[in-house]
SEKE-591468 format. One record per residue (C-alpha): y, x, z; residue in three letters. Coordinates in steps of 0.02 Angstrom, whole numbers, plus 50000, padded with zeros to 5 digits. Example, Ala and Ser with C-alpha at 12.3 -4.5 7.8 and 13.67 -1.06 7.14 Angstrom:
BEGIN
ATOM      v      u      w  resn
ATOM  49775  50615  50390   ALA
ATOM  49947  50684  50357   SER
//
This chain:
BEGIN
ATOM      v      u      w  resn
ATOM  48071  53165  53469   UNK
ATOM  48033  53368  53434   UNK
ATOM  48123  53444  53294   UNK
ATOM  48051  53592  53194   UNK
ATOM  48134  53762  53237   UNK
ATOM  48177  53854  53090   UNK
ATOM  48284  54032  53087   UNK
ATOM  48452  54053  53039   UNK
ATOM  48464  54212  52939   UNK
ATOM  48612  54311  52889   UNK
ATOM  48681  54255  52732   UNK
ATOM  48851  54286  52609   UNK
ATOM  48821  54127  52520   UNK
ATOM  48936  53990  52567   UNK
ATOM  48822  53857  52470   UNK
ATOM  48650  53927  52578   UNK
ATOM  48752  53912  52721   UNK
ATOM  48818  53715  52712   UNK
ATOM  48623  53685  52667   UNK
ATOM  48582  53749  52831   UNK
ATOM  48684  53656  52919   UNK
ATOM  48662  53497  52801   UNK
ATOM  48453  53529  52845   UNK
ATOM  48498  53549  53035   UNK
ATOM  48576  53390  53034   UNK
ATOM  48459  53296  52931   UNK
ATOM  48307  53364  53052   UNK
ATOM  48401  53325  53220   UNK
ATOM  48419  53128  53164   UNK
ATOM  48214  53125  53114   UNK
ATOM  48247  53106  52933   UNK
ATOM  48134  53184  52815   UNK
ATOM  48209  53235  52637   UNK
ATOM  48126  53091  52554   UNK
ATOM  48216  52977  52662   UNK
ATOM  48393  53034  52674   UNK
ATOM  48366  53060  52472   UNK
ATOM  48325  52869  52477   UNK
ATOM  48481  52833  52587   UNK
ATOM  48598  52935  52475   UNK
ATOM  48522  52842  52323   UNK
ATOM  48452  53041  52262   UNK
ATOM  48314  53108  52219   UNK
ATOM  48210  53219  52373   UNK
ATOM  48233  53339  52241   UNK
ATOM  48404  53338  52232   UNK
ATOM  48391  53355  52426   UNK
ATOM  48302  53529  52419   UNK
ATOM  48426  53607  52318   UNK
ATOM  48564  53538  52420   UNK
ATOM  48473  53620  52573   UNK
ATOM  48446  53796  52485   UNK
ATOM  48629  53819  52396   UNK
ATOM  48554  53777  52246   UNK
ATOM  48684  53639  52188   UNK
ATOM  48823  53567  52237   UNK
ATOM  48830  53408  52339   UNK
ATOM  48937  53266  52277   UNK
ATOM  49094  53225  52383   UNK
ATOM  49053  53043  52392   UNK
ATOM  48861  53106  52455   UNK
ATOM  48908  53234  52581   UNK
ATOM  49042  53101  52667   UNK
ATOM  48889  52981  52671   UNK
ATOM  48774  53097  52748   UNK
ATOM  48898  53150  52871   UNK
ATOM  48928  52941  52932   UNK
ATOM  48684  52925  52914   UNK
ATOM  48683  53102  53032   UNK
ATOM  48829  53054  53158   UNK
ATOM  48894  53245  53115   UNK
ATOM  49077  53195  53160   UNK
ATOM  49130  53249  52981   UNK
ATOM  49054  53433  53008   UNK
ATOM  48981  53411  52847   UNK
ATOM  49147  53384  52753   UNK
ATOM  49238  53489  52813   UNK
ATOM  49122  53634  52801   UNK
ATOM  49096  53572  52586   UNK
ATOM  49277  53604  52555   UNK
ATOM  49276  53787  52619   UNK
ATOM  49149  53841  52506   UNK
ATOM  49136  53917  52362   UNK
ATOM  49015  53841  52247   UNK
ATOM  49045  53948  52121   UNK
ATOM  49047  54124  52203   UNK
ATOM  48844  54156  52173   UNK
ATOM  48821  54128  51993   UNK
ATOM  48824  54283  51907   UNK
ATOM  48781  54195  51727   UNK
ATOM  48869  54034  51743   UNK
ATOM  48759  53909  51704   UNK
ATOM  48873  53782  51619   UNK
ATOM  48750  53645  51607   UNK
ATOM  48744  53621  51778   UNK
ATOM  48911  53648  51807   UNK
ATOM  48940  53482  51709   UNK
ATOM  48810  53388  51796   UNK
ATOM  48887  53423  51954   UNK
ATOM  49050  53375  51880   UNK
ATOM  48998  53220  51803   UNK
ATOM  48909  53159  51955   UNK
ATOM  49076  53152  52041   UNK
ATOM  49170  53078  51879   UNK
ATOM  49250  52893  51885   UNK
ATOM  49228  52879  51696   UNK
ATOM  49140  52952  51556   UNK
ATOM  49173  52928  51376   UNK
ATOM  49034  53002  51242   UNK
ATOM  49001  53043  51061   UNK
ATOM  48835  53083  51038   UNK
ATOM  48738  53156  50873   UNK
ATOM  48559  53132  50832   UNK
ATOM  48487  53085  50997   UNK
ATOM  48522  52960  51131   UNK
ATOM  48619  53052  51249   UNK
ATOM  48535  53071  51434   UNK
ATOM  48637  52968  51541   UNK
ATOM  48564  52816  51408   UNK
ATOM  48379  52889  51402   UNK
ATOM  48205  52778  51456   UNK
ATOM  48105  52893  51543   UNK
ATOM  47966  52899  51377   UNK
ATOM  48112  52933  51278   UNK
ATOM  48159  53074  51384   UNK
ATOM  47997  53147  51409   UNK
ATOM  47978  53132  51223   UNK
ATOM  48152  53244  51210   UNK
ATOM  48092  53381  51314   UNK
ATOM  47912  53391  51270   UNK
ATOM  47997  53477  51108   UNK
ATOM  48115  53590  51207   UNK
ATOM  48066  53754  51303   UNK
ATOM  47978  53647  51412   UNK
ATOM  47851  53609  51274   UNK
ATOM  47676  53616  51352   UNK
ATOM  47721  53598  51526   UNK
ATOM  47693  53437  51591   UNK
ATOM  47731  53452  51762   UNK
ATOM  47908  53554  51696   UNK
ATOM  47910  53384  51594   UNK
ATOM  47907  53249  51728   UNK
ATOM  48035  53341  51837   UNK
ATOM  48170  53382  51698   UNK
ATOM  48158  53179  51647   UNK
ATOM  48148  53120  51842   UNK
ATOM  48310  53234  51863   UNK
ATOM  48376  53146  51717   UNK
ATOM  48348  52980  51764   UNK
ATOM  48409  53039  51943   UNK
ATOM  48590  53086  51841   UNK
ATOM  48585  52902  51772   UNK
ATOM  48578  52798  51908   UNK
ATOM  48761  52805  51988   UNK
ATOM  48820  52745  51818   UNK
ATOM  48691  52613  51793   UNK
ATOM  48749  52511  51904   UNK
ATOM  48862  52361  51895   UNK
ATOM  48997  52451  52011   UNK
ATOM  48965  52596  51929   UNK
ATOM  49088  52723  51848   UNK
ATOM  49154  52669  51676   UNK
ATOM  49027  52742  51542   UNK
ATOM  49108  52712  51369   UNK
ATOM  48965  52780  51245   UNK
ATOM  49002  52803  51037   UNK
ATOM  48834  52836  50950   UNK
ATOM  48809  52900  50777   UNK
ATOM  48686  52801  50688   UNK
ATOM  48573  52940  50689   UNK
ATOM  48527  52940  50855   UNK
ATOM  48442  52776  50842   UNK
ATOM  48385  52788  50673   UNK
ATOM  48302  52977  50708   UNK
ATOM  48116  52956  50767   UNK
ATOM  48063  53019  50943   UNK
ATOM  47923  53021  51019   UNK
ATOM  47849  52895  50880   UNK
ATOM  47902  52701  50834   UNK
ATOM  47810  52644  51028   UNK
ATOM  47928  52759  51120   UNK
ATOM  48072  52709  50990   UNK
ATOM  48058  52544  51016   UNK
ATOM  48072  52540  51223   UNK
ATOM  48207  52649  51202   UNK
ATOM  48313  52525  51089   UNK
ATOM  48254  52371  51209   UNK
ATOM  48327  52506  51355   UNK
ATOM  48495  52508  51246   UNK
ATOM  48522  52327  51237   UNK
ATOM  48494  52291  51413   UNK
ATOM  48610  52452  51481   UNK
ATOM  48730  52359  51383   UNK
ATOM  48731  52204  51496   UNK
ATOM  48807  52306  51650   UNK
ATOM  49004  52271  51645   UNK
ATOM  49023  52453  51661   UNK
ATOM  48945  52507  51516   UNK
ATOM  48994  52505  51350   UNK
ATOM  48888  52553  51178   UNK
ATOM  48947  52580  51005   UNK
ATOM  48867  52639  50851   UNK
ATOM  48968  52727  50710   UNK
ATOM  48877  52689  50556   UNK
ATOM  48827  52834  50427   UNK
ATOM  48938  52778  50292   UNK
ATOM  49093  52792  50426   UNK
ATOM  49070  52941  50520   UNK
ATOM  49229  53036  50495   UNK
ATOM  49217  53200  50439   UNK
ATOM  49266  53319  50574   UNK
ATOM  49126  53233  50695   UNK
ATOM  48985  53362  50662   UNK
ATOM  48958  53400  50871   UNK
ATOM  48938  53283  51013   UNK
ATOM  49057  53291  51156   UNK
ATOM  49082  53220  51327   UNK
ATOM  49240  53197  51428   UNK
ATOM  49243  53142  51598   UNK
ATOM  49391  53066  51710   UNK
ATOM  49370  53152  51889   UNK
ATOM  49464  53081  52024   UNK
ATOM  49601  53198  52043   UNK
ATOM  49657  53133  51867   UNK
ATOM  49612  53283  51753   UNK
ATOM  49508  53257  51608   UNK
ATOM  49361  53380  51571   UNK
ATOM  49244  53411  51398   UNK
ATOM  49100  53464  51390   UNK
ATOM  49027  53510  51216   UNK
ATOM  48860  53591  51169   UNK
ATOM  48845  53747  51011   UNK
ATOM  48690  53834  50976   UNK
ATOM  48630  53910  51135   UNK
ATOM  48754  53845  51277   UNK
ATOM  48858  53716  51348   UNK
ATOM  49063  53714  51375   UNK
ATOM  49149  53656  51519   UNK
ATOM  49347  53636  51505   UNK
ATOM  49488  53549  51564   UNK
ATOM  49638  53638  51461   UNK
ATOM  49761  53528  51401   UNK
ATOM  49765  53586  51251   UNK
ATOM  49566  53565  51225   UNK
ATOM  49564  53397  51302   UNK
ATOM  49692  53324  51178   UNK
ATOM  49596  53406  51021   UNK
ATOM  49434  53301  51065   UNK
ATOM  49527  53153  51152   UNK
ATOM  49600  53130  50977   UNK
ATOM  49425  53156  50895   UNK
ATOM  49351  53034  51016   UNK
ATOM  49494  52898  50948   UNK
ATOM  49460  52936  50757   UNK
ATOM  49259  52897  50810   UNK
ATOM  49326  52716  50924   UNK
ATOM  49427  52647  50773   UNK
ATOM  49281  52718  50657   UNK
ATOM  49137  52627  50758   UNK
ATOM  49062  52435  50724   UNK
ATOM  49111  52309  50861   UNK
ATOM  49019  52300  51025   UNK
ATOM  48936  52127  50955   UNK
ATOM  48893  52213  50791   UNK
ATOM  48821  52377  50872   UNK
ATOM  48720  52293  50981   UNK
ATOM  48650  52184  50832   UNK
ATOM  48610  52347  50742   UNK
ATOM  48512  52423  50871   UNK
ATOM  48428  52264  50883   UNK
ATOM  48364  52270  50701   UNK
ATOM  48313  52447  50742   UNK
ATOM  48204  52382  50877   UNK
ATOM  48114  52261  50763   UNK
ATOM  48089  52389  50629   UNK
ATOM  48000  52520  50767   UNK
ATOM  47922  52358  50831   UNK
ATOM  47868  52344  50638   UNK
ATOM  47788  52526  50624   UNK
ATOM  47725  52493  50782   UNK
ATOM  47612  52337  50742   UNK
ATOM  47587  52448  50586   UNK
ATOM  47515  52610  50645   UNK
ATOM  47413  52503  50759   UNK
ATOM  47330  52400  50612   UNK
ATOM  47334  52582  50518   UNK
ATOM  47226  52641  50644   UNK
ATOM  47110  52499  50672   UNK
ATOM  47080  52523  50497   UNK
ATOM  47042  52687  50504   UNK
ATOM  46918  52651  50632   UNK
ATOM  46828  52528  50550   UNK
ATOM  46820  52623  50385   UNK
ATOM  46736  52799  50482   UNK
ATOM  46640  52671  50571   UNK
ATOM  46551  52602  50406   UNK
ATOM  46550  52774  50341   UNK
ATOM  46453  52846  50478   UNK
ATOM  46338  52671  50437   UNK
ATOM  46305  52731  50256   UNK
ATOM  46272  52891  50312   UNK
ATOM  46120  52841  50427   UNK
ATOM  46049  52714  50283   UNK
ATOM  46069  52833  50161   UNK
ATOM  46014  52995  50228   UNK
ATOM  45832  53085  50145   UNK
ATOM  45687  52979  50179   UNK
ATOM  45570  53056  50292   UNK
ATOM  45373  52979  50241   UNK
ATOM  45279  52949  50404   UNK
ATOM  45183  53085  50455   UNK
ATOM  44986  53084  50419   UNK
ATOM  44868  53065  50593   UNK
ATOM  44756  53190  50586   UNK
ATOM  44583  53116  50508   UNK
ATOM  44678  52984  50441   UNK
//
């Protein structure tokens, strides 16, 4: 089978580099992207920006890839000399997390207001970002939520990483996206909750303790540290000082004993479901309604408009 040529160019970038050689290797097996993303259990868009530096490869990904492409463990070997950091001049700590957490063995999150992403249906997500800075860009739209959903699926499964989840009651009583988009979200909740590795809770209003005004993430990575990640105004935080860690782990504990039983948390998002099934069934009859009524307006319009006489035929 012919390969495509490309050129190697002269680069400083470690990252750019172990995408070359991560493409080369991909191309000389007859994969496309799509494929080897399907393979790897990624996204082909994930597989681009492994290929240009763009982000970093999971461990557990690149050691696959090296056993799909035969490379004899090139591809390992060549990750752990670079420097994945050494090209951002304005770190961008978001994605510094994501790469984190997509190599994490457990995650345990508080979340405020809104269901937090790894626990998003794609209308709910959509409906997030269609109010962020990505408002009135559809296409922006779809590939923010399928990168989302892309970031979910390692921990939806049943041999997944541990995902421990504590959710303030506002983030399934606050409207997005409108009751329709409400309600597949809460039917998404309850059957998330069915995997063994996933756990929901919901910390009602009247027992949220008062220091738990900001939601937080900390994952377990596999060389046994434990890193937050916590969001203020206009950025992210990323840290793994001890210190840090033990200030939110202790939050995180005050928000466990604080929250309602698995059995009664899932029975409360439940009765959320029914009452955005409710407004659902409502706005629909609300706008039936509607319909009909501008319907028989427009009907009394036509009846009662000026009466025109007929005209006269000439010689009549």
């Amino acid at each position: 089978m012919a390969h495509r040529r490309f050129k190697r160019e002269l680069t400083a970038s470690s990252a750019e580099l172990f995408g070359e050689e991560l493409r080369f290797y991909r191309e000389l097996a007859g994969f496309t992207q799509e494929e080897l993303g399907k393979l790897l259990h990624c996204s082909r868009t994930n597989i681009t920006r492994y290929e240009t530096g763009q982000r970093r490869m999971p461990p557990e990904l690149v050691e696959k890839a090296d056993e799909l492409l035969n490379t004899g463990g090139a591809l390992k070997r060549l990750w752990g000399r670079v420097d994945w950091n050494a090209g951002i001049e304005h770190p961008d700590w978001f994605q510094t997390h994501v790469d984190m957490e997509a190599e994490a063995v457990a995650a345990r999150i508080f979340q405020l207001a809104v269901v937090h992403g790894l626990l998003q249906c794609r209308e709910y997500a959509e409906s997030v970002l269609a109010v962020s800075d990505a408002a009135g860009k559809p296409k922006v739209i779809e590939e923010r939520a399928a990168a989302r959903l892309a970031r979910q699926r390692r921990f939806l499964e049943p041999d997944g990483p541990t995902l421990l989840v504590i959710l303030d009651e506002s983030a399934i009583r606050t409207v997005v996206g409108g009751p329709r988009v409400m309600r597949r979200q809460m039917q998404h909740l309850l059957t998330v909750s069915r995997l063994p590795n996933v756990i929901i809770r919901v910390v009602p209003f009247t027992r949220r303790p008062a220091n738990a005004d900001k939601s937080m993430v900390m994952l377990e990575m596999p060389d046994g540290r434990t890193c937050v990640y916590s969001e203020s105004l206009d950025r992210g935080h990323s840290s793994d000082d001890p210190a840090i860690v033990a200030r939110h782990r202790w939050s995180y504990d005050l928000l466990h004993e604080a929250a309602l039983s698995v059995a009664d948390s899932l029975a409360l998002i439940a009765d959320a479901l029914e009452g955005f099934r409710n407004d659902e069934e409502q706005a629909r009859f609300d706008g039936l309604a509607q319909e009909q009524l501008q319907r028989q307006q427009r009907g009394r319009l036509h009846r009662g408009g000026p009466r025109i006489p007929p005209r006269r035929r000439p010689g009549a």
